[in-house]
N, CA, C and O atoms as a printed pandas DataFrame, in Angstrom:
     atom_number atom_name residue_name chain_id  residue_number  x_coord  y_coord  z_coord
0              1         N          UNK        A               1   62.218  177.407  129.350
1              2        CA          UNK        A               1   61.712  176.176  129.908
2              3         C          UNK        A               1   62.055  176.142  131.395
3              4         O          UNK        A               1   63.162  175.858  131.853
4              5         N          UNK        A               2   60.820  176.510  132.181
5              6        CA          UNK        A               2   61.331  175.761  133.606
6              7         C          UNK        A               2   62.278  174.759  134.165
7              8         O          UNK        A               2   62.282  173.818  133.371
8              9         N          UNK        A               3   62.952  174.557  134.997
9             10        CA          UNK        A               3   63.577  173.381  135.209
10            11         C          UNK        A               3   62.644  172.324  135.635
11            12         O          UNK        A               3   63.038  171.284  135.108
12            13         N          UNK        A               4   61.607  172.106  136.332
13            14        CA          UNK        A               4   60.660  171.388  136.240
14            15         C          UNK        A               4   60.298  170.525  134.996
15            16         O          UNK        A               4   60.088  169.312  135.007
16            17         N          UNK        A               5   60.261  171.389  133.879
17            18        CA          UNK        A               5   59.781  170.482  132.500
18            19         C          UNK        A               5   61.347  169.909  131.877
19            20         O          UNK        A               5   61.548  169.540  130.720
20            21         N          UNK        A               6   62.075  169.945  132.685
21            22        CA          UNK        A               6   63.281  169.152  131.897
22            23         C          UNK        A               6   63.376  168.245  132.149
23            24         O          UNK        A               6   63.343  167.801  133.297
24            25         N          UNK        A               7   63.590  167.415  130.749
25            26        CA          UNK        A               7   63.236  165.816  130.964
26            27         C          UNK        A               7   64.339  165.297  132.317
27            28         O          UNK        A               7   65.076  166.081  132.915
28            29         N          UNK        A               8   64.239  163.889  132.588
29            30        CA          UNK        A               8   65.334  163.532  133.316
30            31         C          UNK        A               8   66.490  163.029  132.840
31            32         O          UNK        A               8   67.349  162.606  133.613
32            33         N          UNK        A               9   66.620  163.020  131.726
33            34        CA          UNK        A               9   67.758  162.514  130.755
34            35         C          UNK        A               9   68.439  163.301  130.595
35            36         O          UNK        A               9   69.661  163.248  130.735
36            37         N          UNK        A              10   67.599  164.478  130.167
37            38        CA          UNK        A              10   68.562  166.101  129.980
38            39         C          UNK        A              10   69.337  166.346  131.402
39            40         O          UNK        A              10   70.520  166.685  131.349
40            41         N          UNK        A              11   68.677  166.178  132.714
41            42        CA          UNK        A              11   69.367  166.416  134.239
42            43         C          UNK        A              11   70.566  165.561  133.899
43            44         O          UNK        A              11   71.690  166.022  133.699
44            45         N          UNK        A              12   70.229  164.215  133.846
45            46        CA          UNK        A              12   71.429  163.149  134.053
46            47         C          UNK        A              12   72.781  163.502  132.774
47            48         O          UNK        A              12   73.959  163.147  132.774
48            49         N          UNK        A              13   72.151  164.170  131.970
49            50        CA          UNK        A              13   73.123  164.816  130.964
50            51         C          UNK        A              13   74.117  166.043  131.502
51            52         O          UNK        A              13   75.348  166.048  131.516
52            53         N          UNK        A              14   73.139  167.139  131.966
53            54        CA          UNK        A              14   73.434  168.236  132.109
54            55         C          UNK        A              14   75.318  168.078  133.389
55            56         O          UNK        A              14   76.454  168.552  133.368
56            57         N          UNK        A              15   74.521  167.140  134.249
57            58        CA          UNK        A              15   75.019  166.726  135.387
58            59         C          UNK        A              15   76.438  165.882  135.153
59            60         O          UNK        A              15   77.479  166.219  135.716
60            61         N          UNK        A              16   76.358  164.889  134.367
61            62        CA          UNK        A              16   77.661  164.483  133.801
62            63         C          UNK        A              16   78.082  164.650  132.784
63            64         O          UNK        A              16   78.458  163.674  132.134
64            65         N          UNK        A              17   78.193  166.172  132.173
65            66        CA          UNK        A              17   79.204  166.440  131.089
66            67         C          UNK        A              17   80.379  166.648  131.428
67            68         O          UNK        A              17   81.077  166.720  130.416
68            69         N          UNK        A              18   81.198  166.839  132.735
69            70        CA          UNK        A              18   82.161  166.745  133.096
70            71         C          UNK        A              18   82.748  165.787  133.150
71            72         O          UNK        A              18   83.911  165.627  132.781
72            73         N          UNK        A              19   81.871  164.827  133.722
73            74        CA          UNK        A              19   82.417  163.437  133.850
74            75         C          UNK        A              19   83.188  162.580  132.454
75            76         O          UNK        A              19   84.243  161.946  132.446
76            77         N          UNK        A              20   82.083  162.882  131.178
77            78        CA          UNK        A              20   82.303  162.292  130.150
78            79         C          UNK        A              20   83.391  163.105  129.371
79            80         O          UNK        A              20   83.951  162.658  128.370
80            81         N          UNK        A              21   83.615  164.203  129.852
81            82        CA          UNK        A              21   84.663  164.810  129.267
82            83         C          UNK        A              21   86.064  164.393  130.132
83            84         O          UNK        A              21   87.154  164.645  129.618
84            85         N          UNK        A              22   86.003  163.830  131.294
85            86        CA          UNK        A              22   86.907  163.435  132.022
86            87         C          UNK        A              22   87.518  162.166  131.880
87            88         O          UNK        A              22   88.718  162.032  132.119
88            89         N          UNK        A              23   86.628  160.981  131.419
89            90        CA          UNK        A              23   86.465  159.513  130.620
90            91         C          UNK        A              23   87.638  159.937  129.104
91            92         O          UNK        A              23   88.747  159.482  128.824
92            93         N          UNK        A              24   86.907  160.814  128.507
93            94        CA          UNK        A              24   87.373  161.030  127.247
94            95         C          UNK        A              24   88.862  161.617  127.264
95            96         O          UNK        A              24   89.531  161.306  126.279
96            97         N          UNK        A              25   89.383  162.283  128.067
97            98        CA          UNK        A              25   90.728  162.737  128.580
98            99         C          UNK        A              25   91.637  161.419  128.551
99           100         O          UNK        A              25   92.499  161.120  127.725
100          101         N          UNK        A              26   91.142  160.607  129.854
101          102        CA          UNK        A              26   91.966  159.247  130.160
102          103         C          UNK        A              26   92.163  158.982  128.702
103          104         O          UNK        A              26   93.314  159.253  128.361
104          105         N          UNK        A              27   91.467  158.575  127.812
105          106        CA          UNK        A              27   91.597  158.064  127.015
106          107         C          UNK        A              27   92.421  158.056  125.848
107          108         O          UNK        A              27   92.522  157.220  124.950
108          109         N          UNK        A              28   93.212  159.577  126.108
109          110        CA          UNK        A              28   93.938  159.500  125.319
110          111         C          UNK        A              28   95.382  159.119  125.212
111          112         O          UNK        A              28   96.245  159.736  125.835
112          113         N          UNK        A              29   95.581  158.372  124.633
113          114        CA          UNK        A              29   96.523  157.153  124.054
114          115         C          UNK        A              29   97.798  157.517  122.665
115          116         O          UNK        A              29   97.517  157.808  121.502
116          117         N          UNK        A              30   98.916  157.408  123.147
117          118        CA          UNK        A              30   99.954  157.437  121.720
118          119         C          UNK        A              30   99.411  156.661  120.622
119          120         O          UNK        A              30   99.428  157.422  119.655
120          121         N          UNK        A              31   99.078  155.868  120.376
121          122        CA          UNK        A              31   98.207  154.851  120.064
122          123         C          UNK        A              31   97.168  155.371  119.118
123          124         O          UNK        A              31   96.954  154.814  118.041
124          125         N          UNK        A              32   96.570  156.359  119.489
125          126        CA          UNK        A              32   95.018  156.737  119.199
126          127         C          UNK        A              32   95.152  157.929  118.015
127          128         O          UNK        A              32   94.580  159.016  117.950
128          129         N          UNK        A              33   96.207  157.256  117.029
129          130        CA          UNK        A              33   96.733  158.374  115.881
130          131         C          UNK        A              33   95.038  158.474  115.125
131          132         O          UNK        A              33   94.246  157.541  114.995
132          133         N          UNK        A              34   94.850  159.920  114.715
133          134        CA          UNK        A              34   94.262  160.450  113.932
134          135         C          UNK        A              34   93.044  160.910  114.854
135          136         O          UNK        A              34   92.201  161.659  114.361
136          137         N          UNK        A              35   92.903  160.410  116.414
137          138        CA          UNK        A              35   91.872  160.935  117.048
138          139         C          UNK        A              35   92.495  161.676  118.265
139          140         O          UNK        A              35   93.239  161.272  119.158
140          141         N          UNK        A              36   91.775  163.273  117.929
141          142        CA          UNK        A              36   92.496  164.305  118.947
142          143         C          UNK        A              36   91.287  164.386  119.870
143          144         O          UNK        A              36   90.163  164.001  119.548
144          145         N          UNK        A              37   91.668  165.006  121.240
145          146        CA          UNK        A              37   91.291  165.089  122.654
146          147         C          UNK        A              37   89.167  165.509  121.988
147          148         O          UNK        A              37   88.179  164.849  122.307
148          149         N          UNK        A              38   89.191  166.350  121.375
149          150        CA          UNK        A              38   87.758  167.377  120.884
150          151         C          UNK        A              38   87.024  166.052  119.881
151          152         O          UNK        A              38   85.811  166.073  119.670
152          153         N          UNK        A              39   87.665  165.245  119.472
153          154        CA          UNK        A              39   86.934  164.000  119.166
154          155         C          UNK        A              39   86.593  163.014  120.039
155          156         O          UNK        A              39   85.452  162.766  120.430
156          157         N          UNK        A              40   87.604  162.451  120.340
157          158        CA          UNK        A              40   87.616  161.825  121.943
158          159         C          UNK        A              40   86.219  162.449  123.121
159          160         O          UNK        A              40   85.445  161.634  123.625
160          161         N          UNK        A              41   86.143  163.454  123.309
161          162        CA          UNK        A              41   85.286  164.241  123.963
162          163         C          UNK        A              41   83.908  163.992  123.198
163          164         O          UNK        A              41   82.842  163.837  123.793
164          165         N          UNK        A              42   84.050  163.970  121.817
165          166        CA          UNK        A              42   82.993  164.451  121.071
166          167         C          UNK        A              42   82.009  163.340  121.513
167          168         O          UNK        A              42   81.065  163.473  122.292
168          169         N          UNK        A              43   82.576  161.750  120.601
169          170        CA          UNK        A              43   82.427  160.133  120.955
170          171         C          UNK        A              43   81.936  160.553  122.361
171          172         O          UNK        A              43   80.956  161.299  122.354
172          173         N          UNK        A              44   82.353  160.267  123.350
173          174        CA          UNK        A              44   82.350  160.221  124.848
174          175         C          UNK        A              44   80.592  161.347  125.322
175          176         O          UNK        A              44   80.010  161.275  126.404
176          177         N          UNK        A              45   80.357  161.849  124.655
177          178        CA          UNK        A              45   79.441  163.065  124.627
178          179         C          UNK        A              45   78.402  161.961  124.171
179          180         O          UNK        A              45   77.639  161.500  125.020
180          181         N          UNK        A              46   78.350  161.555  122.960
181          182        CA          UNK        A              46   77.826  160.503  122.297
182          183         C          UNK        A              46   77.199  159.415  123.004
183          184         O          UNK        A              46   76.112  158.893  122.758
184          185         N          UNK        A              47   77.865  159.195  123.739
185          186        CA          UNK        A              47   77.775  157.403  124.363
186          187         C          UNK        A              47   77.187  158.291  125.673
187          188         O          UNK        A              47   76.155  157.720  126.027
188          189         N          UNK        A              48   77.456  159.532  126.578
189          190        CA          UNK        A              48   76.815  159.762  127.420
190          191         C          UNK        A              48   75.016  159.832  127.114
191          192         O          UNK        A              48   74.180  159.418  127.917
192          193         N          UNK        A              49   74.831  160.201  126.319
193          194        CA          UNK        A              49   73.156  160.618  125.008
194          195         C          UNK        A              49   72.522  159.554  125.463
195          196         O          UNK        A              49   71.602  159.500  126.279
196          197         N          UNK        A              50   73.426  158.146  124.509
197          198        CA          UNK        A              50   72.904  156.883  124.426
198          199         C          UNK        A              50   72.532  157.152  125.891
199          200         O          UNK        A              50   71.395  157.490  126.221
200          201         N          UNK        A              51   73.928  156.925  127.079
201          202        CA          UNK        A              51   73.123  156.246  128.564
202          203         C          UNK        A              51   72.082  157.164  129.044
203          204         O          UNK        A              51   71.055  156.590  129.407
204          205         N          UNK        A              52   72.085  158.317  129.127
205          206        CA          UNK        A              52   71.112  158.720  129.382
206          207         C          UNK        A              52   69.708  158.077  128.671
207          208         O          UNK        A              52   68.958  157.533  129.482
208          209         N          UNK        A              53   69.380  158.074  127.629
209          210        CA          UNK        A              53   68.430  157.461  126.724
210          211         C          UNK        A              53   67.669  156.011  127.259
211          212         O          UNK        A              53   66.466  155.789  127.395
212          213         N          UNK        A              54   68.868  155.101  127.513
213          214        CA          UNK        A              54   69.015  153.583  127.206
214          215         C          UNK        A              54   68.283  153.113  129.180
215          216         O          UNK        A              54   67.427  152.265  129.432
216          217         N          UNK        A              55   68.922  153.901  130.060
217          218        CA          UNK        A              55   69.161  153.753  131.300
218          219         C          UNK        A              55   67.986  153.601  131.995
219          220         O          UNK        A              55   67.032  154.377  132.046
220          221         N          UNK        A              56   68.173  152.282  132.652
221          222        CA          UNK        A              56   66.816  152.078  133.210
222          223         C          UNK        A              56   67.703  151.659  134.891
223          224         O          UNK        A              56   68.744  151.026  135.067
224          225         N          UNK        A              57   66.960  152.183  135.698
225          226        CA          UNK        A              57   67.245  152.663  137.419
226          227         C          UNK        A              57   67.270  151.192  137.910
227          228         O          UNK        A              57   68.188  150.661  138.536
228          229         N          UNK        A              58   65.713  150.438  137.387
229          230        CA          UNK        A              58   65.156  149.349  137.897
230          231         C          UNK        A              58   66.461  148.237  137.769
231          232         O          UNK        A              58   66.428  147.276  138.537
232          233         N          UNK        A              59   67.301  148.324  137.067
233          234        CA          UNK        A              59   68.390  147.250  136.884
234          235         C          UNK        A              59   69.355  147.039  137.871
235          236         O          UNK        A              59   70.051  146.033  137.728
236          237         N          UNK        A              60   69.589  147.858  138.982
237          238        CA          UNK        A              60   70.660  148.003  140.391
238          239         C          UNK        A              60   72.107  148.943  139.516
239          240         O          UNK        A              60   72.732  149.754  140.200
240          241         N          UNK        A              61   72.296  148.844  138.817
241          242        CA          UNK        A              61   73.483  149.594  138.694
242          243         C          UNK        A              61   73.399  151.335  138.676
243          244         O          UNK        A              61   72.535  151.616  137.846
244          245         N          UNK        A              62   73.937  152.524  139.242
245          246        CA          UNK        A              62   73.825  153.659  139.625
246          247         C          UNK        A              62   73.768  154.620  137.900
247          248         O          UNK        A              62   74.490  154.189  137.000
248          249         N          UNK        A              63   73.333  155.226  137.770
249          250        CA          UNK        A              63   73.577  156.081  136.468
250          251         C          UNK        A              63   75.433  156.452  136.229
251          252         O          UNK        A              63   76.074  155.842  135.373
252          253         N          UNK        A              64   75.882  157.199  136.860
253          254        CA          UNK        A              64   76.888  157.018  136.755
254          255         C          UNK        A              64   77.739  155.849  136.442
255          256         O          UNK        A              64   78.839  156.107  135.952
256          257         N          UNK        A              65   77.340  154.270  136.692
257          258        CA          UNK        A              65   78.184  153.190  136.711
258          259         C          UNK        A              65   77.864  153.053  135.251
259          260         O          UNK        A              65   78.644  152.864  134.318
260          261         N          UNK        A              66   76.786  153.164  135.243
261          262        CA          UNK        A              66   76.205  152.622  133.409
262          263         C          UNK        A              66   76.877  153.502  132.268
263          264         O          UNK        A              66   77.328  153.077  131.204
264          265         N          UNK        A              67   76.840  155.225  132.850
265          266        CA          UNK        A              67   77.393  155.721  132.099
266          267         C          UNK        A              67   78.436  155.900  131.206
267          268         O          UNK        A              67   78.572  156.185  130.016
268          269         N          UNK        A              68   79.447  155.525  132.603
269          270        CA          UNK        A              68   80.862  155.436  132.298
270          271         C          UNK        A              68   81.275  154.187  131.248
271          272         O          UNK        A              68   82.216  154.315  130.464
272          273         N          UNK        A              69   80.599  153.167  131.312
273          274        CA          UNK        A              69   80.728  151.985  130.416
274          275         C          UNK        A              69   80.045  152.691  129.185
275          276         O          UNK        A              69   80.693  152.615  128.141
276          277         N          UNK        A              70   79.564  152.962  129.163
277          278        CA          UNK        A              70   78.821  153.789  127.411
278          279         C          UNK        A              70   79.451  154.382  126.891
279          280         O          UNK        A              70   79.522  154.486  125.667
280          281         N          UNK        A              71   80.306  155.127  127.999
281          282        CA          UNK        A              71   80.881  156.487  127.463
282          283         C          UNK        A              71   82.355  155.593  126.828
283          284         O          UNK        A              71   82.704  155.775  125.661
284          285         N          UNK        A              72   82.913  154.903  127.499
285          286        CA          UNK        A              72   83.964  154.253  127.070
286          287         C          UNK        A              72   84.251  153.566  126.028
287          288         O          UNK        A              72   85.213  153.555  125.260
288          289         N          UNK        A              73   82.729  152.659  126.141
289          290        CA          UNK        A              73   82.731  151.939  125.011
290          291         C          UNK        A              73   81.860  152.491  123.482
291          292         O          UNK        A              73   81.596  151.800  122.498
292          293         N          UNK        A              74   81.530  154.056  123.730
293          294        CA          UNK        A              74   80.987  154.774  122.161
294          295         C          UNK        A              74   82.786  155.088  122.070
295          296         O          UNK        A              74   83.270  155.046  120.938
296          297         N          UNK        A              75   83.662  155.370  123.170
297          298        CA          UNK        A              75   84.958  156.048  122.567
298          299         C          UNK        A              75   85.531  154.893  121.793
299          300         O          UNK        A              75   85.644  155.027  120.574
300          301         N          UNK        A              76   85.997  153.492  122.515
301          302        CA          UNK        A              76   86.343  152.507  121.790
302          303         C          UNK        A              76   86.286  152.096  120.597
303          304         O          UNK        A              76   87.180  151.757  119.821
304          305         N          UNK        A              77   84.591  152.169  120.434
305          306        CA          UNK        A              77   83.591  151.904  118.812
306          307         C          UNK        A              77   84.184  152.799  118.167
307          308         O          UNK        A              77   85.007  152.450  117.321
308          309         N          UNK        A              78   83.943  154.085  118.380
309          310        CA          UNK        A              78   84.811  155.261  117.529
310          311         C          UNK        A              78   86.452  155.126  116.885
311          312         O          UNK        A              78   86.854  155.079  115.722
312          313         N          UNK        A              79   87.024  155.097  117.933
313          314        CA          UNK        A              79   88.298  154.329  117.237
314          315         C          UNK        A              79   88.589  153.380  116.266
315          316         O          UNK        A              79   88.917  153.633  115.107
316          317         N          UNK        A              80   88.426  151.982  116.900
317          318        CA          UNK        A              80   87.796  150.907  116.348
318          319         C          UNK        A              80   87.107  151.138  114.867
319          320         O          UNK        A              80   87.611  150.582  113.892
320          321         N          UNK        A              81   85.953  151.965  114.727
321          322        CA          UNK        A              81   85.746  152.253  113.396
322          323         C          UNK        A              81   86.276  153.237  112.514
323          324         O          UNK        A              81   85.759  153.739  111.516
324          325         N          UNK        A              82   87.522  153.459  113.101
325          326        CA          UNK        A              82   88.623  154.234  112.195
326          327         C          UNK        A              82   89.652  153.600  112.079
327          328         O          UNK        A              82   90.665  154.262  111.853
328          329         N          UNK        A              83   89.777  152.139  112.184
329          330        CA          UNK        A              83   91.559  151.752  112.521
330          331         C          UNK        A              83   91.185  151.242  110.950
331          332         O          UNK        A              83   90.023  151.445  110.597
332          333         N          UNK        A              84   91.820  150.791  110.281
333          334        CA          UNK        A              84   91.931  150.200  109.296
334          335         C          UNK        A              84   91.772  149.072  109.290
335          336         O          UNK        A              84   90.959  148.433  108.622
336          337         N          UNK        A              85   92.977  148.485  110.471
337          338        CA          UNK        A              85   93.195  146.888  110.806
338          339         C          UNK        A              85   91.349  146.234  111.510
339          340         O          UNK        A              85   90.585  146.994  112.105
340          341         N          UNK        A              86   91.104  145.092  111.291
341          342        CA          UNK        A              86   90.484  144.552  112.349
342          343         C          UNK        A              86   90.863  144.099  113.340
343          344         O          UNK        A              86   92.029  143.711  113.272
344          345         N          UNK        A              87   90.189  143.911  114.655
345          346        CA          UNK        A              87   90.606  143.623  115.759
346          347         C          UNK        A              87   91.539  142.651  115.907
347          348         O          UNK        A              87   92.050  142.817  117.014
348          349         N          UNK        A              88   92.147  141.477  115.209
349          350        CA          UNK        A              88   92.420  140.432  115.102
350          351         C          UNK        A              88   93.485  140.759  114.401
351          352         O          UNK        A              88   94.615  140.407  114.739
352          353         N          UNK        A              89   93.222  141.503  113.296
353          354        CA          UNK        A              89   94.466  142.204  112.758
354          355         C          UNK        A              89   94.857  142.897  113.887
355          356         O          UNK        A              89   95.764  142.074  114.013
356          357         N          UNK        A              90   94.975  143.414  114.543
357          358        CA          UNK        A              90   95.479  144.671  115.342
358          359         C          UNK        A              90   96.294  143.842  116.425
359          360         O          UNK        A              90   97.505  144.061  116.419
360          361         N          UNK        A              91   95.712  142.709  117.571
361          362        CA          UNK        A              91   95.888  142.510  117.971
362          363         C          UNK        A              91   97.647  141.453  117.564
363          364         O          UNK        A              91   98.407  141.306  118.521
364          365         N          UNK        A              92   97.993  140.959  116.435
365          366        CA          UNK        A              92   98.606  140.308  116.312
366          367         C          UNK        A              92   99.627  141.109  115.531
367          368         O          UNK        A              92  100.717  140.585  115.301
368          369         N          UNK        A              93   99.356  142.379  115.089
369          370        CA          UNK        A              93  100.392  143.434  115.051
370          371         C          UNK        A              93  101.187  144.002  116.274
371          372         O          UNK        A              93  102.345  144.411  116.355
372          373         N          UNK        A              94   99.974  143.869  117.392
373          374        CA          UNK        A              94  100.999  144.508  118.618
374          375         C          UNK        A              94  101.223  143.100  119.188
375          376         O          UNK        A              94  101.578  143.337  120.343
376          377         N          UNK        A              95  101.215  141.842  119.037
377          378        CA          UNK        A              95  101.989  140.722  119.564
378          379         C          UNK        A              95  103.839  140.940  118.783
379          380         O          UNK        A              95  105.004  140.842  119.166
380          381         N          UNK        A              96  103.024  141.302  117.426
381          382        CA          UNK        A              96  104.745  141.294  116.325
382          383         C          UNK        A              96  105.240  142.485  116.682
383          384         O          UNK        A              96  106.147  142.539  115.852
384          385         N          UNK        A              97  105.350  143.698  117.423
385          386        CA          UNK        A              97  106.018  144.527  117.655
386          387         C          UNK        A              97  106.116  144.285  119.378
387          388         O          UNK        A              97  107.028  144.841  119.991
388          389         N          UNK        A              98  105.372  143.642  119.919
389          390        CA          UNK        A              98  106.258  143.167  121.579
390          391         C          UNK        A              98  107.438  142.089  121.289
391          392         O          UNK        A              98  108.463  141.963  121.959
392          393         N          UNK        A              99  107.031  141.266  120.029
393          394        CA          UNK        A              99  107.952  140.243  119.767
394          395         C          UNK        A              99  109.264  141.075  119.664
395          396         O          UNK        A              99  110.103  140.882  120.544
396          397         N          UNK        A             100  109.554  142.053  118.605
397          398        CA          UNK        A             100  110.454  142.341  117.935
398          399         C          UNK        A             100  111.467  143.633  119.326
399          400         O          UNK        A             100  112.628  144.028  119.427
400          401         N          UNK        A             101  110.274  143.833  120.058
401          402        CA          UNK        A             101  111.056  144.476  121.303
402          403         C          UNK        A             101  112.435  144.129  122.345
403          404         O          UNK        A             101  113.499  144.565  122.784
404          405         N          UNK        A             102  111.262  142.727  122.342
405          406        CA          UNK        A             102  112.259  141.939  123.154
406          407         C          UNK        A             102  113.286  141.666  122.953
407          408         O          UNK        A             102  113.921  141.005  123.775
């Protein structure tokens, strides 16, 4: 395939797989039991797809700005749909273990 016939989604892909592999790095957290760096990456790969896909120019925000929020928030969702607890649960587990710190 020429580079000519490559879509522009595939460019904006091709172009920030570093990036989303760089998002997915930060992200890893003591915290983030049962999800290793190659998952983390994986998610983050994921949510780059979506922005590429989803991303419309006409809105003012840069591809890159949009991206990085996708990419973050497919890693988040990913987690999130592995914790056991719900958010609400979770959140008032780590209030009872700052409590018990202090």
């Amino acid at each position: 395939m020429a580079d000519s016939a490559v879509p522009v989604g595939d460019d904006r892909i091709i172009a920030h797989l570093q990036f989303a592999r760089a998002v997915a790095s930060r992200s890893i957290d003591p915290r983030c039991r049962g999800a290793d760096r190659e998952d983390l990456i994986a998610w983050g790969l994921v949510g780059l797809v979506q922005a590429a896909r989803r991303y419309r120019g006409d809105r003012g925000a840069s591809f890159g700005a949009y991206a990085a929020r996708r990419v973050r928030g497919q890693i988040l969702d990913a987690l999130r749909e592995r914790d056991p607890l719900t958010r609400s649960a979770r959140r008032a587990f780590r209030a009872a273990q700052r409590a018990t710190e202090d």
